[in-house]
C-alpha positions, -999 to 999 in steps of 0.1 A, spaced: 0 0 0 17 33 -11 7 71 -13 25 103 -20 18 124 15 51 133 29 41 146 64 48 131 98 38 94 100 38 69 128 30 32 131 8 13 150 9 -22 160 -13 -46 181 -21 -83 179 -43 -86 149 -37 -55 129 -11 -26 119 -25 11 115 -2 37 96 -12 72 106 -8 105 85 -20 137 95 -24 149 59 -37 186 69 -56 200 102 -86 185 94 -77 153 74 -64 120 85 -51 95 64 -46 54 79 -35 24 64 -47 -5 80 -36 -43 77 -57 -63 96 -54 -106 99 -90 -122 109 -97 -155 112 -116 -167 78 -155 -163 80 -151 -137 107 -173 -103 110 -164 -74 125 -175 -37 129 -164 -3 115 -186 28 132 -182 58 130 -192 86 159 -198 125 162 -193 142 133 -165 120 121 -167 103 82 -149 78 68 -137 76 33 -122 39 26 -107 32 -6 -98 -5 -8 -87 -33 -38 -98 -66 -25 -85 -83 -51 -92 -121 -53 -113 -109 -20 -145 -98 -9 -163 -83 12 -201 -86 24 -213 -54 41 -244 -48 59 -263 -23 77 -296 -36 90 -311 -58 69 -295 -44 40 -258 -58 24 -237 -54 0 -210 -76 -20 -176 -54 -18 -147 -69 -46 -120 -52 -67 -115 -14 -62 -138 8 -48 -144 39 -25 -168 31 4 -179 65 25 -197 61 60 -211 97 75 -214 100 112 -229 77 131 -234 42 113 -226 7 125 -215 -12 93 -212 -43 92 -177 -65 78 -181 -102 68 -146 -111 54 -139 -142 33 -100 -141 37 -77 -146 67 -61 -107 57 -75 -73 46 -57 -40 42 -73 -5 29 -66 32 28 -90 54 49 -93 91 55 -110 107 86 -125 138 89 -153 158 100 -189 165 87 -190 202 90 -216 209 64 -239 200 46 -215 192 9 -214 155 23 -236 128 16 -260 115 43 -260 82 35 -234 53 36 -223 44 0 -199 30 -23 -183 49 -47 -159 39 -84 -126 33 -76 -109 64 -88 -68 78 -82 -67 108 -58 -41 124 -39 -59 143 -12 -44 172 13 -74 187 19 -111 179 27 -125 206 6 -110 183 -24 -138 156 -8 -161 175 -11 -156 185 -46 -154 143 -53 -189 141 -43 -203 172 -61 -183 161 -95 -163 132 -101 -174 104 -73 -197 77 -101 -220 58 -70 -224 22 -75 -249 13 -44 -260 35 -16 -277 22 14 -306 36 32 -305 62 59 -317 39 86 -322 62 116 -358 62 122 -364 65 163 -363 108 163 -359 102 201 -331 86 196 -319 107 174 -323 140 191 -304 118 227 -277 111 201 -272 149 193 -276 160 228 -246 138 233 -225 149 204 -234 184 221 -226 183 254 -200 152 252 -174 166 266 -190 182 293 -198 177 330 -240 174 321 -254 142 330 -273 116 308 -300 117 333 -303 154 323 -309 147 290 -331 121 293 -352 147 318 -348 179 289 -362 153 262 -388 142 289 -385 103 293 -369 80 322 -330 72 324 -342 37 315 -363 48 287 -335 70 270 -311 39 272 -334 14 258 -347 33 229 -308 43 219 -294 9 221 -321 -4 202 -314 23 171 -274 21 176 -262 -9 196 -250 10 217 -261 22 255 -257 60 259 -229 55 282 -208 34 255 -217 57 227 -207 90 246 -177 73 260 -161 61 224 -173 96 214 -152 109 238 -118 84 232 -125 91 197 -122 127 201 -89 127 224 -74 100 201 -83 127 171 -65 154 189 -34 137 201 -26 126 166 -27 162 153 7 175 159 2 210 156 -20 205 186 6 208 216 -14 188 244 -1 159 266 -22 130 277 -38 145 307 -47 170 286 -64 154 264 -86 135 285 -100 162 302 -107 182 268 -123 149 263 -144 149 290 -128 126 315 -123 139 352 -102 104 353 -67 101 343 -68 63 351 -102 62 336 -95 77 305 -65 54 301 -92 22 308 -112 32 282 -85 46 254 -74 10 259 -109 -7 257 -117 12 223 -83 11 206 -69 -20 221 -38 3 231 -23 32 250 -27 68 244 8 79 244 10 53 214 -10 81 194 6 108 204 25 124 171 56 136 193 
């Protein structure tokens, strides 16, 4: 896997896969990922926040069964596969390794699409989102899109209050009182729409954005940092939880 970016790099390793980070420009994110599954295996790639994925892959001899809901998709050859904010997709891989190119960055507007899809395969060399955005508008040829599947508006609107308020002291119990339901209620209704409890989601949100900002190396911020901009109060907390969502340490991400 190759690309032309020339800016600070640093690699990644844990036990089943090798992530190569590039912080492309303030707001983009390059990674190159080799991951070994065991054949027949499924996993998960979600996305959180405002964050998008861009993933441009070439399977190969491979493929790739994706699914959100009820609704899949067979992945092979070269593609483009873009997941906005917030969707759970699901990976069923026929081979024992997979590796693919993705960029991270944020939806700040509305020049992105709302739904996950896959895309041509075409050659880019990215340093800026705006360029993104300008694939979608002009060049980006779709070959399957899947439906938006966020139905529950309750859900929805305890999903934005989080992405709101994330990293900030106010309770879920607050929320749940603002939108005018039960604790209980609020968690049942968002685990059934996102598979996750309110608690998980806010706290990935929250690793997420401390893992964002500590590989941005114009940022100057140290761990502790970090976590507190996060949201955490914790510094042995945070740590717990870095390691529970990345399967490694923070100061493994830091681009020092």
């Amino acid at each position: 896997m190759s690309s032309n970016y020339e800016l600070k790099t640093f690699d990644l390793k844990a036990s089943n896969y090798e992530n190569l980070y590039k912080r492309i420009s303030k707001n983009l994110l390059w990674i190159a990922r080799k991951h070994n599954y065991p054949r027949g295996s499924n996993t998960f790639i979600d996305t959180y926040g405002n964050y998008c994925l861009l993933i441009k892959a070439d399977l190969k001899n491979q493929s790739l069964n994706i699914s959100i809901n009820h609704q899949s998709y067979l992945l092979s050859g070269k593609f483009f596969l873009y997941i906005p904010p917030l969707q759970i997709v699901k990976w069923e891989i026929n081979s024992n390794y997979l590796e693919w190119e993705m960029f991270v960055f944020r939806k700040e507007n509305n020049t992105f699409p709302d739904f996950t899809s896959v895309y041509e395969y075409e050659y880019i060399n990215l340093t800026e989102v705006e360029q993104i955005s300008q694939l979608f508008k002009n060049k980006f040829k779709v070959i399957y899109t899947f439906d938006n599947n966020l139905k529950n508006l309750i859900a929805i609107k305890i999903k934005e209050s989080i992405d709101s308020y994330f990293n900030q002291p106010e309770s879920l119990n607050l929320i749940a009182k603002k939108i005018g339901i039960s604790n209980s209620q609020q968690t049942k209704i968002f685990k059934k729409e996102f598979l996750l409890t309110p608690v998980e989601y806010r706290n990935k949100l929250r690793i997420f954005e401390a893992m964002y900002v500590l590989l941005n190396e114009n940022v100057d911020l140290n761990i502790t940092q970090a976590a507190f901009n996060s949201g955490f109060n914790d510094l042995s907390r945070f740590n717990k939880q870095f390691k529970k969502v990345t399967n490694t340490t923070p100061s493994k991400y830091l681009f020092k």
